[in-house]
C-alpha positions as CSV (number, residue, x, y, z in Angstrom):
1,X,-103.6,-333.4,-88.5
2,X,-103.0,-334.5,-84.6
3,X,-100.8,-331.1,-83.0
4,X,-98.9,-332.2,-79.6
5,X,-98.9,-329.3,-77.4
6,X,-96.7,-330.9,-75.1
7,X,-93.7,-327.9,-75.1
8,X,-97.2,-325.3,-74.0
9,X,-97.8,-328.1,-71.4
10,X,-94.1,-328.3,-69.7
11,X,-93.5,-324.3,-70.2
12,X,-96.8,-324.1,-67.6
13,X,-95.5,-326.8,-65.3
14,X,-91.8,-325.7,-65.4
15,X,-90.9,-328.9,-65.9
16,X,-87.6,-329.9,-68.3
17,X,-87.4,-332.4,-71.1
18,X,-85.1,-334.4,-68.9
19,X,-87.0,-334.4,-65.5
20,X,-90.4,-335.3,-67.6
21,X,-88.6,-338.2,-69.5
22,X,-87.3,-339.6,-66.4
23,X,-90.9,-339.2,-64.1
24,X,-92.8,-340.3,-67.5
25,X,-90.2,-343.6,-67.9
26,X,-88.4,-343.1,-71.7
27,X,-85.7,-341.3,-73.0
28,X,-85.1,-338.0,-73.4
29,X,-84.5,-338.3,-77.6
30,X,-88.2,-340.3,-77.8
31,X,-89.6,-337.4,-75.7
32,X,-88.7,-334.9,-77.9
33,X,-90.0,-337.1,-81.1
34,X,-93.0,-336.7,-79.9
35,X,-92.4,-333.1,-78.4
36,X,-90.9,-332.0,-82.2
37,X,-94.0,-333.8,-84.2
38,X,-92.1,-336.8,-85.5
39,X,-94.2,-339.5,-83.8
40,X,-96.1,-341.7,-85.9
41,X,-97.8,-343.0,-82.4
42,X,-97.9,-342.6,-78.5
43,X,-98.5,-345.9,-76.4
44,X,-101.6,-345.1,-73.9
45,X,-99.6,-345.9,-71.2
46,X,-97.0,-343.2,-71.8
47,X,-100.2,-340.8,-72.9
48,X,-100.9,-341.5,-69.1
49,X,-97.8,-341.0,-67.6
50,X,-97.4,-337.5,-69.2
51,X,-100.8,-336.3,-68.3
52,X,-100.6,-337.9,-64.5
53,X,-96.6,-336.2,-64.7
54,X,-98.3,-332.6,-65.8
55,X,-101.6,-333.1,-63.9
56,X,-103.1,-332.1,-67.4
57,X,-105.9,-334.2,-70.0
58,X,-105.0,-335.8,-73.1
59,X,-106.6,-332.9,-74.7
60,X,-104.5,-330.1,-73.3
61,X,-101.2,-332.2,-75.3
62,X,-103.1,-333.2,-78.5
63,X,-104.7,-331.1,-80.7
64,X,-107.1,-331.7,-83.5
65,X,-106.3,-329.5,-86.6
66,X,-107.5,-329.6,-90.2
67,X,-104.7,-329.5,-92.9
């Protein structure tokens, strides 16, 4: 099971839902699919707009856990 850790991420950038949707480029409801574990996929491109956004890796937002 992929976790997104992307809450843990913004809490340690101080950075809101609405001002990372709007540097990242989507809406604030598709941020927090993702954010709220509903997405069923994440473009690369976004993937790199949130990590250059937080200044963070891939791996600090998705987690690798067995069910």
């Amino acid at each position: 099971m992929i976790i997104v850790n992307l809450d843990v991420m913004m809490a340690k950038r101080k950075i809101s839902s609405g001002e990372l949707a709007a540097k990242v480029g989507i809406t604030q409801a598709n941020l927090s699919i993702l954010k709220n574990q509903k997405a069923k996929a994440v473009r690369f491109s976004t993937l790199d707009d949130i990590c250059r956004a937080l200044d963070c890796q891939p791996g600090d937002i998705l987690e690798y856990r067995e069910e």
